[in-house]
C-alpha positions, 0 to 999 in steps of 0.5 A: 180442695187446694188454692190454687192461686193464693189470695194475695195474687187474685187481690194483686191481679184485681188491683192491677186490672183496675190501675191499668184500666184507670190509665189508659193502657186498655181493658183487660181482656183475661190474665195467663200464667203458666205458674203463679211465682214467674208472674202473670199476663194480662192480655189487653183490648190492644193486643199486646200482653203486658207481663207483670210479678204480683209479688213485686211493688205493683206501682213501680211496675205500672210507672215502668209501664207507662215510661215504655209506652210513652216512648215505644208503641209495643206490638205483642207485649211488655214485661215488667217482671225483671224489677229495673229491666224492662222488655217489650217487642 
């Protein structure tokens, strides 16, 4: 009887599920996360899992997003949950 995910964080991961979906980057497959406060993983229809911080401004991180993949074509996957610092392969 204890939440396990808190209802800010299943809001962010809907919202973010939408704006990706709405931008093209892919449809979500299903989210991971190995503790809700390092961040979740959305794994896409592309292959490539796209880390993001649910506690963070979500529209900087799908701006970062975008920037890195108009400029890399990553293969396993994107993590925006360091702010500024952006990580992909």
């Amino acid at each position: 009887q204890i939440n396990i995910l808190s209802p800010k964080i299943i809001a962010g991961t809907l919202l973010w599920r939408d704006l990706i979906e709405k931008e093209g980057v892919g449809s979500v497959k299903y989210f991971v996360t190995e503790n809700p406060l390092a961040g979740l993983g959305a794994v896409t229809n592309k292959g490539i899992t796209i880390y993001w911080q649910p506690n963070n401004d979500i529209n900087s991180q799908l701006l970062n997003l975008k920037t890195v993949l108009q400029n890399e074509q990553p293969q396993e996957y994107v993590d925006l949950r360091y702010g500024e610092r952006v990580y992909w392969k």
